[in-house]
Every structure is written in C-alpha cells, then in structure tokens.
C-alpha positions as protocol buffer text, in pm:
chain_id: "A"
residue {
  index: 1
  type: UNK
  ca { x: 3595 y: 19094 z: 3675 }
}
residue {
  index: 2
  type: UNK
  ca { x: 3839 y: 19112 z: 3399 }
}
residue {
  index: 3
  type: UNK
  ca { x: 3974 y: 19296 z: 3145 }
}
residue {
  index: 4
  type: UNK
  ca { x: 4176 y: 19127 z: 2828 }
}
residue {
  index: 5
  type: UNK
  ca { x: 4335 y: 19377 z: 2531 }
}
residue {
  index: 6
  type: UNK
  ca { x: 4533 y: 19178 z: 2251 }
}
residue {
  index: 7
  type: UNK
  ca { x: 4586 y: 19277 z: 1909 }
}
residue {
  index: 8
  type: UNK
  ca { x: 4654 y: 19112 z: 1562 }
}
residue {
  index: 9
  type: UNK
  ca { x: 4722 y: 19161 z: 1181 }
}
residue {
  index: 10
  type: UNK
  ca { x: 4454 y: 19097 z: 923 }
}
residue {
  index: 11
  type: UNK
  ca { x: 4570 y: 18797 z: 703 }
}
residue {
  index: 12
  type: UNK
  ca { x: 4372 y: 18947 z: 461 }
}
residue {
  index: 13
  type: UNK
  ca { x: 4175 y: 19251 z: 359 }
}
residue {
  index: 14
  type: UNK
  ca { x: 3901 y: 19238 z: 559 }
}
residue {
  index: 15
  type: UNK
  ca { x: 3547 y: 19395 z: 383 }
}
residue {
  index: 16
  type: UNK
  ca { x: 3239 y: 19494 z: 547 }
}
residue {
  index: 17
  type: UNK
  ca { x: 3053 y: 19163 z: 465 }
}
residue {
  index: 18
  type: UNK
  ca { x: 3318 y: 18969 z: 684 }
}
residue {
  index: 19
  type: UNK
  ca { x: 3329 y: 19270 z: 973 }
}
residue {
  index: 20
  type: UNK
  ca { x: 2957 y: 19243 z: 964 }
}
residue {
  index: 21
  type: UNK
  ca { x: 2969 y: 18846 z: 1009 }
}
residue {
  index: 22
  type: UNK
  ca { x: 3234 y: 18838 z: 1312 }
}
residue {
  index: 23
  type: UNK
  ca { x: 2987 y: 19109 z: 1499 }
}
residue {
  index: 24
  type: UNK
  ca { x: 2659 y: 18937 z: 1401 }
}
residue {
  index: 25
  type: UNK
  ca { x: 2805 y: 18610 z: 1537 }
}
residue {
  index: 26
  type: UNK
  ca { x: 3021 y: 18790 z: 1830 }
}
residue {
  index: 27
  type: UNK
  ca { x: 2701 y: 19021 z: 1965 }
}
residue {
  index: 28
  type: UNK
  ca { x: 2465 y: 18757 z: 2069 }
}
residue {
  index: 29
  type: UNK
  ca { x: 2724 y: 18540 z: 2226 }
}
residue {
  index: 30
  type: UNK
  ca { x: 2894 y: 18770 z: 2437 }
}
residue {
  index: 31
  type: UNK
  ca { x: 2570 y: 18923 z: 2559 }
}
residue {
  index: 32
  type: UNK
  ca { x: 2530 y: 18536 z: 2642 }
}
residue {
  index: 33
  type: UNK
  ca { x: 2811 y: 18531 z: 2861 }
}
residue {
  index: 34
  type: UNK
  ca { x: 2803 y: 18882 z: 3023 }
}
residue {
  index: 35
  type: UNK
  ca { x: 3089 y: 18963 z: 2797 }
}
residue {
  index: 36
  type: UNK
  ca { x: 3143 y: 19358 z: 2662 }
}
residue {
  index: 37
  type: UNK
  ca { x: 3494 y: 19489 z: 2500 }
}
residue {
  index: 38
  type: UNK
  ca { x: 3499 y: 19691 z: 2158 }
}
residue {
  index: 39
  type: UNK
  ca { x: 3680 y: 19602 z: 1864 }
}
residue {
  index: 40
  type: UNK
  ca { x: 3859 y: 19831 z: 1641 }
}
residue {
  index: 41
  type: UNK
  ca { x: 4007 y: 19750 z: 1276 }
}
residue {
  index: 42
  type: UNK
  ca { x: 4202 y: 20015 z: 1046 }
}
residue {
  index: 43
  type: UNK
  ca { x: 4215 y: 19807 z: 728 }
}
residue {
  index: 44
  type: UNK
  ca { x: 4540 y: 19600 z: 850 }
}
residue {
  index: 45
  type: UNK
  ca { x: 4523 y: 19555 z: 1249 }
}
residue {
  index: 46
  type: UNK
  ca { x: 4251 y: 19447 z: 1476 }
}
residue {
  index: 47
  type: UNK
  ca { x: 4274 y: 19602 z: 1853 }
}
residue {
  index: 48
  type: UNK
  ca { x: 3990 y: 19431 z: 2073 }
}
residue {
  index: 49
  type: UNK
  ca { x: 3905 y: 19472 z: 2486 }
}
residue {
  index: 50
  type: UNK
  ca { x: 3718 y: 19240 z: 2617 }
}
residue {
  index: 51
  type: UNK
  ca { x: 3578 y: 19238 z: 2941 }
}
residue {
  index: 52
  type: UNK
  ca { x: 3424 y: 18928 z: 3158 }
}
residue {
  index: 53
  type: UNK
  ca { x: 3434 y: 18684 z: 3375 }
}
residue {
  index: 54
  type: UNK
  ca { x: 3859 y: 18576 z: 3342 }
}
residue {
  index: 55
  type: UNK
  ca { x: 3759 y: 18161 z: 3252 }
}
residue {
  index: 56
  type: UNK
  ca { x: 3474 y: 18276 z: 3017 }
}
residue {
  index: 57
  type: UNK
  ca { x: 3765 y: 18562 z: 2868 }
}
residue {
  index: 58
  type: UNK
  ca { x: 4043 y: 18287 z: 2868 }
}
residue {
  index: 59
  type: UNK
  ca { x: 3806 y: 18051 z: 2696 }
}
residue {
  index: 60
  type: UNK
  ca { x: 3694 y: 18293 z: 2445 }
}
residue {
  index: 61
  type: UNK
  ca { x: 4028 y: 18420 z: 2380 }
}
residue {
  index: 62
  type: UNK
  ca { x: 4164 y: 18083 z: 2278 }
}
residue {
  index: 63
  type: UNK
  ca { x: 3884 y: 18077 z: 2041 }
}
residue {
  index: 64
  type: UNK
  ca { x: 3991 y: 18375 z: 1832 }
}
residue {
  index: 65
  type: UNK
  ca { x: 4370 y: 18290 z: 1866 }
}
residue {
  index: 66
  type: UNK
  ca { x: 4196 y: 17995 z: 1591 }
}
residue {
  index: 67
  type: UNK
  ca { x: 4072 y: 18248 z: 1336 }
}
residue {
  index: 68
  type: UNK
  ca { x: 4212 y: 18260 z: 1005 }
}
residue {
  index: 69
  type: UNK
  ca { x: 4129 y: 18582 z: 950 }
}
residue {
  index: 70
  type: UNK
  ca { x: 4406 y: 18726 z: 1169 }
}
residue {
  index: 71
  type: UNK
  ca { x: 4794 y: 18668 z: 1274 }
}
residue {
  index: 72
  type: UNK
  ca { x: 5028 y: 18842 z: 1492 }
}
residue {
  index: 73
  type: UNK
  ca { x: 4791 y: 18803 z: 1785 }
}
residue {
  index: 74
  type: UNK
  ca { x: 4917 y: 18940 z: 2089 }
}
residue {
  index: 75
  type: UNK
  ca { x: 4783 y: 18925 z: 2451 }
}
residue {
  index: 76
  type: UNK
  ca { x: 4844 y: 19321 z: 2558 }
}
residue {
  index: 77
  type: UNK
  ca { x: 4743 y: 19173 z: 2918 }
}
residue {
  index: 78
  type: UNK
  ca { x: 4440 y: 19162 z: 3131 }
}
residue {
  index: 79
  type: UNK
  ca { x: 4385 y: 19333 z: 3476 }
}
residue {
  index: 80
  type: UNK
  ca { x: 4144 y: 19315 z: 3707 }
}
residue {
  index: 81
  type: UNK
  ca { x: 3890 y: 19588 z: 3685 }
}
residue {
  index: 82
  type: UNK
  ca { x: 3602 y: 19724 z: 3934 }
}
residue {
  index: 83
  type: UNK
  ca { x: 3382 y: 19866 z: 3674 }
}
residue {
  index: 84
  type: UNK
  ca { x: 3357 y: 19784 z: 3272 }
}
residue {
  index: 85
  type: UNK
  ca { x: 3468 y: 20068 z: 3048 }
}
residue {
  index: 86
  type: UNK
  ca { x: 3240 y: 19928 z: 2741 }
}
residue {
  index: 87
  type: UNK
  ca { x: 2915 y: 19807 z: 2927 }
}
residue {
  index: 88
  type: UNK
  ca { x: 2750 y: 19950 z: 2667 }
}
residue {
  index: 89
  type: UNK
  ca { x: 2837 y: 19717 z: 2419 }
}
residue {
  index: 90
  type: UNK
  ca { x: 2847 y: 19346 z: 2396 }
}
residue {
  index: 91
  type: UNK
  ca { x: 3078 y: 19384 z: 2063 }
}
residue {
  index: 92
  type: UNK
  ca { x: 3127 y: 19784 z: 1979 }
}
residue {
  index: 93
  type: UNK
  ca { x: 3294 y: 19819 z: 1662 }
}
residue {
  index: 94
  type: UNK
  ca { x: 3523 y: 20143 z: 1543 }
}
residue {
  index: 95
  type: UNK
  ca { x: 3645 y: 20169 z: 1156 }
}
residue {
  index: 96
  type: UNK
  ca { x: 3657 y: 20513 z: 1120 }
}
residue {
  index: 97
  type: UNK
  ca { x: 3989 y: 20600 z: 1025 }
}
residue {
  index: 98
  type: UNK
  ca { x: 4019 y: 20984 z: 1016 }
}
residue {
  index: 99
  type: UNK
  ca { x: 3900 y: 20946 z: 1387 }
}
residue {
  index: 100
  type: UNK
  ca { x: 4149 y: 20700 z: 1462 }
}
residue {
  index: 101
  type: UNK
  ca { x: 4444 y: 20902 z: 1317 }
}
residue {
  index: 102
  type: UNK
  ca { x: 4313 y: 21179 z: 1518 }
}
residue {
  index: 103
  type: UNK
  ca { x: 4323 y: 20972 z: 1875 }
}
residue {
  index: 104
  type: UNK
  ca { x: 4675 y: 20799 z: 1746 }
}
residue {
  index: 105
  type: UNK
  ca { x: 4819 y: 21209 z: 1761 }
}
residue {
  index: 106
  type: UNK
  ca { x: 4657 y: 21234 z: 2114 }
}
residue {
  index: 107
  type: UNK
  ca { x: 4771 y: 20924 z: 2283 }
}
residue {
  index: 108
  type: UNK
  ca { x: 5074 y: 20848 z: 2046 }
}
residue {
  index: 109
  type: UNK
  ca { x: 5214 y: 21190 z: 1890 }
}
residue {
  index: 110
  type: UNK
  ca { x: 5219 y: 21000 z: 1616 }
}
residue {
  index: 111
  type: UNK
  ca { x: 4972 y: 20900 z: 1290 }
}
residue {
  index: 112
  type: UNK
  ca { x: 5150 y: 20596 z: 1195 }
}
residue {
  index: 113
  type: UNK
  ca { x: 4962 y: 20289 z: 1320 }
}
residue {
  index: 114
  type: UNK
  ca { x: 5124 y: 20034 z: 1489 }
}
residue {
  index: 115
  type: UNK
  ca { x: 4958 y: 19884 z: 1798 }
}
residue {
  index: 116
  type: UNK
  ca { x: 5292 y: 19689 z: 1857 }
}
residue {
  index: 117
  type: UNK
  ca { x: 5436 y: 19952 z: 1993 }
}
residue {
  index: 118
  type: UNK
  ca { x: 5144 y: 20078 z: 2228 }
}
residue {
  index: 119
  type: UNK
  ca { x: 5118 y: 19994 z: 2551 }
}
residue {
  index: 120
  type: UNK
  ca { x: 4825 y: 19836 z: 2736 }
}
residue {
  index: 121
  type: UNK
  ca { x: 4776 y: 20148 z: 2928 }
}
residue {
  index: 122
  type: UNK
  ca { x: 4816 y: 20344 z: 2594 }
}
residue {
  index: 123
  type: UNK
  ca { x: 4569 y: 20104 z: 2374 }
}
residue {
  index: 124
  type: UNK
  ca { x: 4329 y: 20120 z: 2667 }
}
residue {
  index: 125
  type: UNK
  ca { x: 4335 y: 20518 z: 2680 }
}
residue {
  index: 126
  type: UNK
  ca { x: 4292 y: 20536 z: 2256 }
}
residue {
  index: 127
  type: UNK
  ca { x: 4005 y: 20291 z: 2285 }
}
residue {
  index: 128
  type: UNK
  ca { x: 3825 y: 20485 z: 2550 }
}
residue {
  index: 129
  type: UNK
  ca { x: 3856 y: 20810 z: 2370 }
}
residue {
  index: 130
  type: UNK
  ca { x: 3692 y: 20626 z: 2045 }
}
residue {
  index: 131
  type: UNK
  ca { x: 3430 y: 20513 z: 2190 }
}
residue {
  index: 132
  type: UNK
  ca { x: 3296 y: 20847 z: 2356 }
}
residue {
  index: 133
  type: UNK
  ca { x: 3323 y: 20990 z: 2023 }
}
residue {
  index: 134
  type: UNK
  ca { x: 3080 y: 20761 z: 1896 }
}
C-alpha cells in the first residue's frame, strides 16, 4: 500500500459550495476504490494525502493534475506504508484556519503558510496532528 502527498495553489477563491462539490464527488469514489487521504485548504493552497493501492493512486492523481481549480501542483512523494494514517476517512477535509496556524508553529516555527517549503515528512506530521484534533 501507498501513500501520495502533493500540494497546489487555488486558481481561484475557492467557496464552500465548490469544497462541498469536490468531497461529495471525491467520498463515494474513493470509498470505491479503497482509497483514504485528507485534504486540507487555507483559502489559497490545497495539501492532500492520499492513500491506496499505487496504480489506483497514480491513476487518480493524474486526474486531479486536470482540475482547473488548482495550479502549482506538486507531487511531495509517495512511500510505501504498512498501515493507513487516515482510514477513517475516504476524503477528510480540514479548513479551520486558527487550527492550522496553530500546527504550522508546531511543525514549522512559523505561521506563514507555505507548503512549498515543507517537507513530506513535515506535511505528513502537520496533517496527522489536524486530524486528531478533529
């Protein structure tokens, strides 16, 4: 089993009504495919894990590379894992931003947001930390 992280830029603000589409769309089909991952979005940048079978994560992955609604997507990297880290979700979603400036000061020292500059270890750690405050 796999793990994938990338992230990407927003082309556009992004509202609830279009969040609310991608995970409507997103839940049922990775649920489909034995796919879980979170995805977390501050009001510019998109961070998502994804974890899977690697053809079925490769396959999907090339999929959202085609989305208008982002740019800047970059492939953090994906490593083999023996256990999932978000089996409870099929799509877990994170928007909270005072919660996300608090894990950024954990994992980063810093509060400015720039998932460029994180690591995959780094992104993985921040991610994990959201979700078990949720």
């Amino acid at each position: 089993m796999k793990q994938l992280i990338y992230i990407s830029k927003a082309t556009l603000s992004i509202d609830f009504v279009v969040i609310t589409d991608i995970l409507m769309f997103a839940i049922p089909k990775n649920h489909d495919k034995d796919i879980t991952g979170i995805l977390v979005y501050d009001g510019v940048y998109f961070i998502q894990v994804l974890e899977g079978d690697e053809n079925v994560l490769l396959s999907l992955f090339e999929k959202i590379k085609t989305d208008a609604r982002h740019h800047d997507i970059k492939l953090f990297g994906m490593k083999e894992i023996e256990e999932r880290d978000f089996k409870v979700w099929n799509m877990g979603y994170i928007n909270n931003f005072t919660m996300i400036k608090e894990i950024l000061l954990e994992v980063k020292k810093s509060e400015l947001f720039n998932p460029f500059d994180f690591t995959y270890d780094e992104i993985l750690e921040m991610l994990k930390k959201l979700s078990h405050r949720l």
